[in-house]
Backbone bond lengths (Angstrom), bond angles and torsions (degrees), N, CA, C in turn:
res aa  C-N    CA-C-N  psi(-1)  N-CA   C-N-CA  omega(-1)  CA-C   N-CA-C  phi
1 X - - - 1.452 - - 1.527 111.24 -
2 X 1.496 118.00 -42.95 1.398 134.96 165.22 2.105 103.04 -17.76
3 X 1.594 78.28 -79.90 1.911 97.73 179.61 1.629 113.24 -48.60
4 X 1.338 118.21 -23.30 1.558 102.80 -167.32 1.952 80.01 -94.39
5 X 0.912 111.27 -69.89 1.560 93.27 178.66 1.795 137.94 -41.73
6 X 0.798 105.66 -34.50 1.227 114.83 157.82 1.723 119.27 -43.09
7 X 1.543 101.40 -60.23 1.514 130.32 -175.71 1.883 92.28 -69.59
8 X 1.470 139.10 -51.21 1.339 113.41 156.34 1.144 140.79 -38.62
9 X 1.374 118.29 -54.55 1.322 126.57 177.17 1.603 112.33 -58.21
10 X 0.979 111.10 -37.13 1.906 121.19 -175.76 1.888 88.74 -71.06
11 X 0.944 127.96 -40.03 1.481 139.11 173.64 1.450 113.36 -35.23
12 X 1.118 99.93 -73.60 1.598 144.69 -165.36 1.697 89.07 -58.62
13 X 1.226 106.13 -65.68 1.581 101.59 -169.30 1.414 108.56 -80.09
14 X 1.150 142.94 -26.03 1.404 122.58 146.43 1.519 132.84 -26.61
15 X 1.653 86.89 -64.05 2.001 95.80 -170.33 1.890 85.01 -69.99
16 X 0.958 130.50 -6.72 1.687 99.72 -165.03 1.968 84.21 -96.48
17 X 1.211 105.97 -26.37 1.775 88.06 -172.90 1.389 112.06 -103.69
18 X 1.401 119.38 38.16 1.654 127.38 156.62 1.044 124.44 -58.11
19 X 0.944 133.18 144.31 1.838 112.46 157.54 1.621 114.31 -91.09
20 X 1.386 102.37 146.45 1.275 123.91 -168.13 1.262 120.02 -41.53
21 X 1.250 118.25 144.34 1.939 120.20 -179.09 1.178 110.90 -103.51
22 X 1.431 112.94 -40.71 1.563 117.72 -156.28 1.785 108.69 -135.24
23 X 1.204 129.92 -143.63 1.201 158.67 167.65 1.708 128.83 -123.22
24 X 1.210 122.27 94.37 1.481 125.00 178.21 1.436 110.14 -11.12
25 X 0.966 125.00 161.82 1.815 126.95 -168.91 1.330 95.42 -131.55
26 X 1.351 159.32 93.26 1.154 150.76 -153.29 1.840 133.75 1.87
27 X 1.900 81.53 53.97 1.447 96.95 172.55 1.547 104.40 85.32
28 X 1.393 129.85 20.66 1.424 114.28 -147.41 1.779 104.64 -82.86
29 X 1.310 105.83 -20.81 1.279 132.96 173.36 1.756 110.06 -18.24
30 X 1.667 89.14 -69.12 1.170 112.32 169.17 1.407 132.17 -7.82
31 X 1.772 97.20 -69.10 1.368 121.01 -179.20 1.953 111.37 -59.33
32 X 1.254 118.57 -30.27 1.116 149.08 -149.87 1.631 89.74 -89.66
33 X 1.581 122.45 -57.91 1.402 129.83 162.26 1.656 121.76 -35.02
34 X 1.372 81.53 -61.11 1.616 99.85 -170.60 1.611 92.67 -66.59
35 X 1.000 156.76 -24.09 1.455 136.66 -156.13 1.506 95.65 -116.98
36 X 1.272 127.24 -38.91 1.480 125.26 153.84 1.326 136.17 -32.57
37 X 1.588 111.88 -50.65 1.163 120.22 163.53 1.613 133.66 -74.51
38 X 2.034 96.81 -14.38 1.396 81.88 -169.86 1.824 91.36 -107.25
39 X 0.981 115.79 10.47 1.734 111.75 150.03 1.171 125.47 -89.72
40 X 1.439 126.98 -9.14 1.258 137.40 159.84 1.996 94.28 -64.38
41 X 1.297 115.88 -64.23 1.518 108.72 -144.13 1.997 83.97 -66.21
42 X 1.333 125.89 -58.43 1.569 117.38 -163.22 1.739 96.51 -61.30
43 X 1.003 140.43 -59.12 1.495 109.44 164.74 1.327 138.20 -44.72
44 X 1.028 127.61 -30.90 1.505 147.70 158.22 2.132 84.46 -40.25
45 X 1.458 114.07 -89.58 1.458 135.86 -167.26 1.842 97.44 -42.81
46 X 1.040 109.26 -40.20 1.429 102.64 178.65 1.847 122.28 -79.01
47 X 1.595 101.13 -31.10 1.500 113.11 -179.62 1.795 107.84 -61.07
48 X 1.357 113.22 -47.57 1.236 128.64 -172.30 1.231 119.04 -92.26
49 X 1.530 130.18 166.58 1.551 124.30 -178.55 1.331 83.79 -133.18
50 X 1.436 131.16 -62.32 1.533 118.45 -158.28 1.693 125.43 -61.17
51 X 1.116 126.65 154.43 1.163 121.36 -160.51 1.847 111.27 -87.27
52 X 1.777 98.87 -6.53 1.663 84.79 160.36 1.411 94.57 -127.11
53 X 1.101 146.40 44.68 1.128 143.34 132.78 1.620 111.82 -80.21
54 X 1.133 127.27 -27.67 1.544 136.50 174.39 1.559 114.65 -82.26
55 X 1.486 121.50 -42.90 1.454 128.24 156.47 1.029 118.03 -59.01
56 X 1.650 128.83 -34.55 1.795 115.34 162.78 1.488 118.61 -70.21
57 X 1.336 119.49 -42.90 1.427 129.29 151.05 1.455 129.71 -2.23
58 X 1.839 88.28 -60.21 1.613 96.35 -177.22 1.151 124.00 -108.42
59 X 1.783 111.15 2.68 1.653 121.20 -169.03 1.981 74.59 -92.60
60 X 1.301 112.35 -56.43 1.510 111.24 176.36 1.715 114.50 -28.15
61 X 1.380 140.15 -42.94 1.307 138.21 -157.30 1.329 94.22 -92.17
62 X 1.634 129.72 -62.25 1.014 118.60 142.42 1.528 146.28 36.30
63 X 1.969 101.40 -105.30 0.598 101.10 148.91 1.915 137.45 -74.89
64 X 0.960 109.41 -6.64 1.614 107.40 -177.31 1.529 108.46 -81.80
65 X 1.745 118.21 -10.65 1.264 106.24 -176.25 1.598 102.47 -83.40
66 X 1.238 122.12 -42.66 1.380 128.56 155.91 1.223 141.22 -47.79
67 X 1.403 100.95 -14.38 1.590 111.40 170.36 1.880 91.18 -98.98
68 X 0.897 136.46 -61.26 1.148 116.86 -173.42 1.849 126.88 -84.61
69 X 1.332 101.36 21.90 1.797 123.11 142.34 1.245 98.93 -78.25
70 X 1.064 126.28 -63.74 1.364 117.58 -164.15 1.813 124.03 -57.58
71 X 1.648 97.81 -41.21 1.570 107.73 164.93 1.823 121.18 -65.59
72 X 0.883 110.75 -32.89 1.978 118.47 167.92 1.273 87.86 -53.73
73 X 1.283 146.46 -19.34 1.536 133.71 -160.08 1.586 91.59 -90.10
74 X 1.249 132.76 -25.28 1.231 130.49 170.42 1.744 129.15 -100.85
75 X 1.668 91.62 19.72 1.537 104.82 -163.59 1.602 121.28 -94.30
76 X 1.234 145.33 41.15 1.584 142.50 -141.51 1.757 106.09 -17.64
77 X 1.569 93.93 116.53 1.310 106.00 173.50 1.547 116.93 92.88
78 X 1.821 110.66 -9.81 1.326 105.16 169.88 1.711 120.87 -112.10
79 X 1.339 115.78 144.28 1.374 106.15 169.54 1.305 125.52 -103.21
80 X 1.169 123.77 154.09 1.746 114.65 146.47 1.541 130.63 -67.07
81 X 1.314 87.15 143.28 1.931 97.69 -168.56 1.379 101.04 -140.00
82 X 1.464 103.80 119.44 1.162 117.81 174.52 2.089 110.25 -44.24
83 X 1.756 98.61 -57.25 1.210 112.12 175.73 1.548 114.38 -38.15
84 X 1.436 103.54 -75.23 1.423 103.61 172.14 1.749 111.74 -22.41
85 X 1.215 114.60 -61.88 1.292 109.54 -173.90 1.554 132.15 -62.26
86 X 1.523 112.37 -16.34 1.150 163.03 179.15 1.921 81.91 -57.75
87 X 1.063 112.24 -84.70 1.309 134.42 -146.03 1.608 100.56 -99.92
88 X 1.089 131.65 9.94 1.289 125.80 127.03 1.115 99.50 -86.32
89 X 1.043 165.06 -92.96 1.754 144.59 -110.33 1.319 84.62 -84.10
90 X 1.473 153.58 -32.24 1.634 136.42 -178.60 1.437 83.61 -63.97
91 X 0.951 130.29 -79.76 1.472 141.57 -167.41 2.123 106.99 -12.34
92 X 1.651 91.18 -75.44 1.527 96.43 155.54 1.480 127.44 -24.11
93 X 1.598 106.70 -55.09 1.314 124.72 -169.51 1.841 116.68 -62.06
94 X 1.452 77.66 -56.11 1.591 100.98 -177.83 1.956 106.48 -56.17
95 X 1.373 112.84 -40.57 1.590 129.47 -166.32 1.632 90.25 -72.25
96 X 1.109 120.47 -55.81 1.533 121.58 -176.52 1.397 108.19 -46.27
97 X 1.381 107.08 -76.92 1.586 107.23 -177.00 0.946 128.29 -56.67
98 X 1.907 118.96 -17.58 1.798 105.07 166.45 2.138 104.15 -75.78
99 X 1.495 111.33 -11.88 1.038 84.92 172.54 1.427 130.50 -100.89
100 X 1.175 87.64 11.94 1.596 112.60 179.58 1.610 107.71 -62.65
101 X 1.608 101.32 -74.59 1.740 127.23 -179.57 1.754 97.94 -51.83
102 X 1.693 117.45 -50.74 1.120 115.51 -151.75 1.489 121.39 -127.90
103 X 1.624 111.59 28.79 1.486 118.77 -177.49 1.429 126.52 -62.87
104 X 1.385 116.05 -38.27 1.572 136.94 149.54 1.243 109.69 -31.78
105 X 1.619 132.94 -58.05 1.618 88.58 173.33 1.591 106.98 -117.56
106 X 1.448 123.79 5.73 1.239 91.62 149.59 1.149 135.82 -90.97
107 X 1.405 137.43 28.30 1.565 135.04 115.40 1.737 129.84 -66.97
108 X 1.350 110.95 -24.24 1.467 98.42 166.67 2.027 108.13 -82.20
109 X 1.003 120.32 -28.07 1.654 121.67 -170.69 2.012 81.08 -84.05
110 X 1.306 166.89 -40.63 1.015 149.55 151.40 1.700 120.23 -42.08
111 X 1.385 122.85 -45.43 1.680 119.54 -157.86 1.864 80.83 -73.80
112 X 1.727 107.46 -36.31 1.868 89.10 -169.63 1.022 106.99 -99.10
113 X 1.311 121.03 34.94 1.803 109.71 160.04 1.401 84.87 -107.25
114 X 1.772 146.88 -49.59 1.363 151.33 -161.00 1.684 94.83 -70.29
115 X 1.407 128.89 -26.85 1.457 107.50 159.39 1.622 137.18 -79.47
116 X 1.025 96.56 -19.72 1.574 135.81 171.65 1.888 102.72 -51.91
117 X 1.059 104.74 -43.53 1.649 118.17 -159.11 1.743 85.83 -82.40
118 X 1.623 102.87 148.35 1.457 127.50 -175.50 1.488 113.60 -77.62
């Protein structure tokens, strides 16, 4: 689980330090933040067991969504947005608490899709 998370985050910071293609579509971006970050934090919760190995985890996404707002500031065609940053850390927020309410089976619906695999 370690490796597939790992392999997100290396993800994540790619597409965030592209340079720009297009024009926001009424902010849709946003949504795109928020769901980024909050599969970062339940992989984060699934990679780790200890309880500050999982709190660095997520102070880590956190901060990395804000560190790489801040790098788009040097990106042709990208800006920094407070919002954006906004909506990763809900994102974080939001990822925690579904694994909060619902970690039980999304770790059993993960171990049998990871046995499933060839």
């Amino acid at each position: 689980m370690l490796v597939i998370y790992v392999f997100y985050v290396l993800m994540v910071i790619f597409v965030s330090l592209l340079p720009s293609t297009g024009v926001s579509f009424w902010h849709i971006d946003k949504i795109g933040h928020f769901f980024a970050y909050a599969g970062m934090a339940v992989l984060a919760l699934l990679a780790f067991n200890s309880g500050i190995s999982r709190s660095s985890a997520l102070f880590f996404a956190v901060a990395l969504g804000a560190a790489l707002e801040w790098g788009q500031s040097f990106v042709p065609g990208r800006d920094m947005s407070l919002i954006d940053g906004m909506a990763n850390t809900l994102g974080v927020i939001t990822g925690t608490v579904l694994f909060w309410f619902r970690g039980q089976h999304i770790t059993r619906y993960v171990a049998r899709f990871i046995k499933e695999l060839p």
